[in-house]
Structure formats: structure tokens, C-alpha cells
C-alpha positions in Angstrom: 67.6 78.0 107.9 70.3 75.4 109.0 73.4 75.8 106.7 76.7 74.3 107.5 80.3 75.7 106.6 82.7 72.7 105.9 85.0 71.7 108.8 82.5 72.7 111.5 78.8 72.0 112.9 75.2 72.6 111.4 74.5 76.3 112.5 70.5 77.1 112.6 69.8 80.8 112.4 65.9 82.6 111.6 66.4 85.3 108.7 64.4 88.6 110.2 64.5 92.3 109.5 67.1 94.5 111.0 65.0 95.4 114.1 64.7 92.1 115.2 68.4 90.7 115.0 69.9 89.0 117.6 73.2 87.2 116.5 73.4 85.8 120.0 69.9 84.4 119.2 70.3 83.1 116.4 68.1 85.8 114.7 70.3 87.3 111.5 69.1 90.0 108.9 68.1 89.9 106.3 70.4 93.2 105.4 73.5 91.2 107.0 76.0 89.6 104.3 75.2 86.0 105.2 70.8 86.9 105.4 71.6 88.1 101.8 73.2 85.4 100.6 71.2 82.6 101.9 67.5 84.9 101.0 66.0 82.8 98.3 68.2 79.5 98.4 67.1 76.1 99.4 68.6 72.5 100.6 71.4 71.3 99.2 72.7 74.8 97.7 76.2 75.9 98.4 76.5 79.7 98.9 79.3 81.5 99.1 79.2 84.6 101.6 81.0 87.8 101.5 81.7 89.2 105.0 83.7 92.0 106.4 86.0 89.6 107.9 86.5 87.4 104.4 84.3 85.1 102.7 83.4 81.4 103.4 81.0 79.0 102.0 78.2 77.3 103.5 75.8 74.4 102.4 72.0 74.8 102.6 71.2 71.8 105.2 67.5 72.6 105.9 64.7 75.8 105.4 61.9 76.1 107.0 
């Protein structure tokens, strides 16, 4: 999935289970608060993320 939070650069990242994360990879789970929020959501949706650090929004670019 490529989403894109406003202000910065398309991000590309591959939803997996929690054994096979890799942030530094790109590989996210699908436990993590931004593999939650983006399970089930397609191009063009905006999503809004709630992470430890604070929450952002991102916009669905592409899913594949």
C-alpha cells in the first residue's frame, strides 16, 4: 500500500503479520496502529492513524 501524509512524500509499505515486520523494510503489521488503520481501505481514502506518538492522517495513493 502507498499512502501519503500531507506535507511529505508517498511512503510504500507491505501489511504482514507480526512475525514478519520490518519497519526498516517497509514491512508493517498488521497489529501496528497504522496496519490497522489502513486493513480494508482503498485509493483515494483518507485515514486517520492513532499512534503512540500522536495521530496523523494519511491518503490511500495506491493498494496492491
Amino acid at each position: 500500500v502507498t499512502i501519503q501524509e500531507d506535507g511529505s512524500e508517498p511512503e510504500t509499505y507491505t501489511i504482514v503479520g507480526a512475525a514478519e515486520a520490518d519497519p526498516r523494510k517497509g514491512l508493517i503489521s498488521n497489529e501496528s496502529p497504522i496496519g490497522k488503520a489502513l486493513l480494508n481501505r482503498g485509493c483515494g481514502d483518507k485515514v486517520n492513524v492513532d499512534a503512540p506518538g500522536g495521530s496523523f492522517k494519511v491518503v490511500v495513493i495506491k493498494v496492491e
